[in-house]
C-alpha positions, 0 to 999 in steps of 0.5 A: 506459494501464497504469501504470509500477510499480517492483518494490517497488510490486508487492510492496506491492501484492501485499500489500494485498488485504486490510488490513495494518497498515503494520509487518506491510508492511515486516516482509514485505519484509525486504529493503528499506529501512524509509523506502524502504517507507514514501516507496512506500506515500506514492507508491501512495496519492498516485497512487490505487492504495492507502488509508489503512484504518483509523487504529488509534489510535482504531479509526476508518476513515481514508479518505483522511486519515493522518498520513505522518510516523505511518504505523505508525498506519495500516493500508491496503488497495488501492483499486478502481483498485489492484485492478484494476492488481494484476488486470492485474499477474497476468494479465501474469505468466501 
């Protein structure tokens, strides 16, 4: 069963094969709402698709604990189930 992604969820995700700190996310989507992004990425990492990586306060991995009201203290990556849902997003677009 493929999962239904809005069009700023694929943008984010597109975004996070590797670890991004949540500032450089919205700053590459300049055309969304900052809250918009951040209520998204809340909503990728409730449904298992993104993870909170590191915390940057402190240097320490995060795993899957942050504090939703800092997120510009968090970087985040995909996670294994995102990865593959990005897999499919691209072969979808080919």
């Amino acid at each position: 069963m493929e999962e239904e992604l809005s069009p700023l969820a694929r943008e984010i995700i597109s975004r996070l094969v590797f670890e991004e700190v949540y500032e450089n996310i919205v700053d590459e989507l300049n055309h969304a709402n900052p809250y918009e992004v951040a209520d998204e990425v809340k909503t990728l990492i409730a449904r298992d698709i993104v993870k909170p990586c590191r915390d940057l306060q402190n240097g320490k991995t995060s795993g899957f604990i942050y504090d939703s009201d800092h997120m510009t203290d968090y970087s985040f990556t995909l996670t294994a189930k995102g990865m593959g849902l990005l897999e499919t997003l691209l072969k979808d677009s080919r």
